[in-house]
C-alpha positions as a Markdown table, in Angstrom:
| # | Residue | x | y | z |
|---|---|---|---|---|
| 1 | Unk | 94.5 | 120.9 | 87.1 |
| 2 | Unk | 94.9 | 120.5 | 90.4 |
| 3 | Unk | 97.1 | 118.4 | 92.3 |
| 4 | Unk | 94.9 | 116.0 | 93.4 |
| 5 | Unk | 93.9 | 115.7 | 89.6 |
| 6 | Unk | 97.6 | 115.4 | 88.7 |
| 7 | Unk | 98.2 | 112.7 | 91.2 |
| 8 | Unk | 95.1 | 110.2 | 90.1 |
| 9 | Unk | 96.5 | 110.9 | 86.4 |
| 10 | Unk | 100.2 | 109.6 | 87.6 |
| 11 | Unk | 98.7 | 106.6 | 89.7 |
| 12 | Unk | 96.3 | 105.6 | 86.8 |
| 13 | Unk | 98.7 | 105.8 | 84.4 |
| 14 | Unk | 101.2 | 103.5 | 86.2 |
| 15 | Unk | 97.9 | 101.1 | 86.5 |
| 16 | Unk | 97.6 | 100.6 | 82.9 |
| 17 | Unk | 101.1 | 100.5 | 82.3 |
| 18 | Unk | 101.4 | 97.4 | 84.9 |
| 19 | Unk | 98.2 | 95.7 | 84.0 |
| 20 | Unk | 96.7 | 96.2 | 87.3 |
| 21 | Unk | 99.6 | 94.0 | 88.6 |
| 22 | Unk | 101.3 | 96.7 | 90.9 |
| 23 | Unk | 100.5 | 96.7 | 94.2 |
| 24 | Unk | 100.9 | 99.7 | 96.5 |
| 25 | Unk | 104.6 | 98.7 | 97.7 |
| 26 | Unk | 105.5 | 99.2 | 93.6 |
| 27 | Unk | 103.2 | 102.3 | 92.9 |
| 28 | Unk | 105.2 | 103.9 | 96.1 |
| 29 | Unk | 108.3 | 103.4 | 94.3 |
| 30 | Unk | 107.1 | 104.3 | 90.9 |
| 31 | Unk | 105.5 | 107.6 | 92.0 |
| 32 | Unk | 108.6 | 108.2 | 93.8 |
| 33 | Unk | 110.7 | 107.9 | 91.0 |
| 34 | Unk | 108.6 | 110.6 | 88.8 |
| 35 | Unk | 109.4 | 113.0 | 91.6 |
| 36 | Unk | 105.7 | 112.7 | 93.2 |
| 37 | Unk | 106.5 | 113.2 | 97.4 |
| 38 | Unk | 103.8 | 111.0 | 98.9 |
| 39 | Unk | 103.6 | 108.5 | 101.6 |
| 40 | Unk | 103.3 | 104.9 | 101.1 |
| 41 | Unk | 99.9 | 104.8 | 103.1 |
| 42 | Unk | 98.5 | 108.1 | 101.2 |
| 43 | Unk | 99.2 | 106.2 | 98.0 |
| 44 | Unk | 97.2 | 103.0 | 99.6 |
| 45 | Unk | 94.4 | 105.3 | 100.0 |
| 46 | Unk | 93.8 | 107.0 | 97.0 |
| 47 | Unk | 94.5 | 103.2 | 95.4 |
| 48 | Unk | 91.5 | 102.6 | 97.3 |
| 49 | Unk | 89.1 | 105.1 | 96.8 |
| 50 | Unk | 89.6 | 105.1 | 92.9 |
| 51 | Unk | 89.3 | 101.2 | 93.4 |
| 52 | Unk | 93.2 | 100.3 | 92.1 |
| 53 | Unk | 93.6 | 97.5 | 94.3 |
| 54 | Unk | 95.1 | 94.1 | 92.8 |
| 55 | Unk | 92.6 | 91.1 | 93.8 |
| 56 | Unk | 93.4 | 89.7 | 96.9 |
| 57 | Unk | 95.4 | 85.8 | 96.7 |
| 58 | Unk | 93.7 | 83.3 | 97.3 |
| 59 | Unk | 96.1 | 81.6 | 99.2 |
| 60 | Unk | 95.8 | 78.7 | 96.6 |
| 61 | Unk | 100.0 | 78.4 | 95.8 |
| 62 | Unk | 102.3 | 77.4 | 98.0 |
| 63 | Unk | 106.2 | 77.7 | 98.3 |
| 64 | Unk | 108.6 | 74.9 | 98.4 |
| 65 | Unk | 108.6 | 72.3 | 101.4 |
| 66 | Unk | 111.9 | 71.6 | 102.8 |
| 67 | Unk | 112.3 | 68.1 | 104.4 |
């Protein structure tokens, strides 16, 4: 296989693992600790072009108001 290959093996699995509830911050780290040397914005596009993403927040919640 090649590496490439290899690679979009590693990241999918960690996709099912998580649910499709990592985001690229989390599959960094999680390639990282396999042993997989790849850049955080390398990972973000190869999440993109296999169409990995998590859905985008609606923006809907909101965080505690101090007063």
């Amino acid at each position: 296989m090649s590496e490439r290959a290899v690679l979009l093996s590693q990241i999918r699995k960690i996709y099912e693992d998580s649910e499709g509830r990592y985001g690229r911050p989390r599959f960094y780290q999680a390639l990282r600790r396999e042993g997989v040397t790849m850049g955080e914005n390398q990972v973000a596009k190869v999440m993109q072009q296999w169409g990995l993403a998590l859905p985008v927040s609606t923006g809907a919640w909101r965080g505690a108001v101090m007063s």
